[in-house]
C-alpha positions as CSV (number, residue, x, y, z in Angstrom):
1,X,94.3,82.1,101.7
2,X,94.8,86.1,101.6
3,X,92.2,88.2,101.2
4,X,91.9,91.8,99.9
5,X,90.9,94.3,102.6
6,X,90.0,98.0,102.5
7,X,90.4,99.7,105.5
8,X,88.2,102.8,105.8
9,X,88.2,106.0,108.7
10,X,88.7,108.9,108.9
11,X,89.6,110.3,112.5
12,X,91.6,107.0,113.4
13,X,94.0,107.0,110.3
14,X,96.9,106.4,112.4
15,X,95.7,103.1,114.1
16,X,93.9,101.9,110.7
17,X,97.2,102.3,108.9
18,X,98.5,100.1,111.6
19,X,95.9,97.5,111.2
20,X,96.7,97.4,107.5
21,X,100.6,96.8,108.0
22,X,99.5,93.6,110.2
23,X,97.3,92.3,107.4
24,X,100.3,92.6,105.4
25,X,102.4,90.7,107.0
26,X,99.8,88.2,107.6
27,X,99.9,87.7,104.0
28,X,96.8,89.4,103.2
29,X,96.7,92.6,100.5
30,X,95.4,95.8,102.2
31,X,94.8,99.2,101.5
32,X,93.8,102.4,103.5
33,X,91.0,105.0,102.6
34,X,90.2,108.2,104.6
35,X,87.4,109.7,102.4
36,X,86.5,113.5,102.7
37,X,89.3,114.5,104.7
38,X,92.8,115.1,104.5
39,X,95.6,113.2,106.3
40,X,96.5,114.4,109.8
41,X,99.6,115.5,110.4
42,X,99.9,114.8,114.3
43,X,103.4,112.3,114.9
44,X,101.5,108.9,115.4
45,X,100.0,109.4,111.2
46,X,103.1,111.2,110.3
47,X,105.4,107.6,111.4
48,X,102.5,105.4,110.0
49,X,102.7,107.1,106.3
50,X,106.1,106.5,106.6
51,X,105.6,102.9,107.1
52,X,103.3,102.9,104.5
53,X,105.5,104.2,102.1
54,X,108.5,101.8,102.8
55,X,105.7,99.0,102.7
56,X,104.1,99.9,99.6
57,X,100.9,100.2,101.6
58,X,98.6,102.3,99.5
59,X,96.9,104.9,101.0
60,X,94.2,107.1,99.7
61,X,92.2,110.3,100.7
62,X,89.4,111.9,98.6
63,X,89.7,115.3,99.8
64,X,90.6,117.6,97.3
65,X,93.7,119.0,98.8
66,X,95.3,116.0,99.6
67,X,99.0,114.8,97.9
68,X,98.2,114.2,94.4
69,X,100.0,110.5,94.2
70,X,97.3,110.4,97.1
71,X,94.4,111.5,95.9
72,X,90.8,109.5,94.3
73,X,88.2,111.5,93.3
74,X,85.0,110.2,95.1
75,X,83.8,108.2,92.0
76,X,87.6,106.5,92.0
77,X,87.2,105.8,95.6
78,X,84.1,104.2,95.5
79,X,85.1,101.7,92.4
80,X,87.9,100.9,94.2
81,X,86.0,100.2,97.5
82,X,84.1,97.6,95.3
83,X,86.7,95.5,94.4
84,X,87.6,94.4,98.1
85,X,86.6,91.0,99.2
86,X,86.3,92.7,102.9
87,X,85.9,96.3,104.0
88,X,86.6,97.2,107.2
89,X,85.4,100.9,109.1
90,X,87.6,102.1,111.9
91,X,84.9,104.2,114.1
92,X,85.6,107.0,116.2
């Protein structure tokens, strides 16, 4: 049975992107959130947005500056975060 799964960091964006793309192909539906803070732009999160876009993996910031298709505003990102049936941090 899938399950719906936030995934939520914000220094280890690279590996939770990865973590999500498993789900995926487990069968489950997953999403990415990195709240407060814009998307890092070293090579590893770079390849891993790119996977995300030919997955249809959505991915989602609330920083203000981020990519507008991107971007929740902290009220959006926290409705959202409520309709998962799992949420799962990715710690520094």
């Amino acid at each position: 049975m899938s399950k719906r799964i936030a995934i939520v960091t914000r220094e280890r964006q690279a590996e939770a992107i990865r973590i999500a793309s498993g789900l995926l192909l487990l069968g489950d539906e997953a999403e990415v959130f990195v709240p407060g803070t814009l998307f890092q732009e070293d090579d590893a999160t770079v390849a891993q947005l790119k996977i995300c876009a030919e997955f249809d993996l959505p991915v989602y910031s609330s920083h203000p500056e981020a990519p507008e298709a991107l971007r929740l505003s902290p009220d959006e990102l926290a409705q959202k975060l409520s309709t998962f049936e799992r949420i799962l941090p990715i710690l520094p």
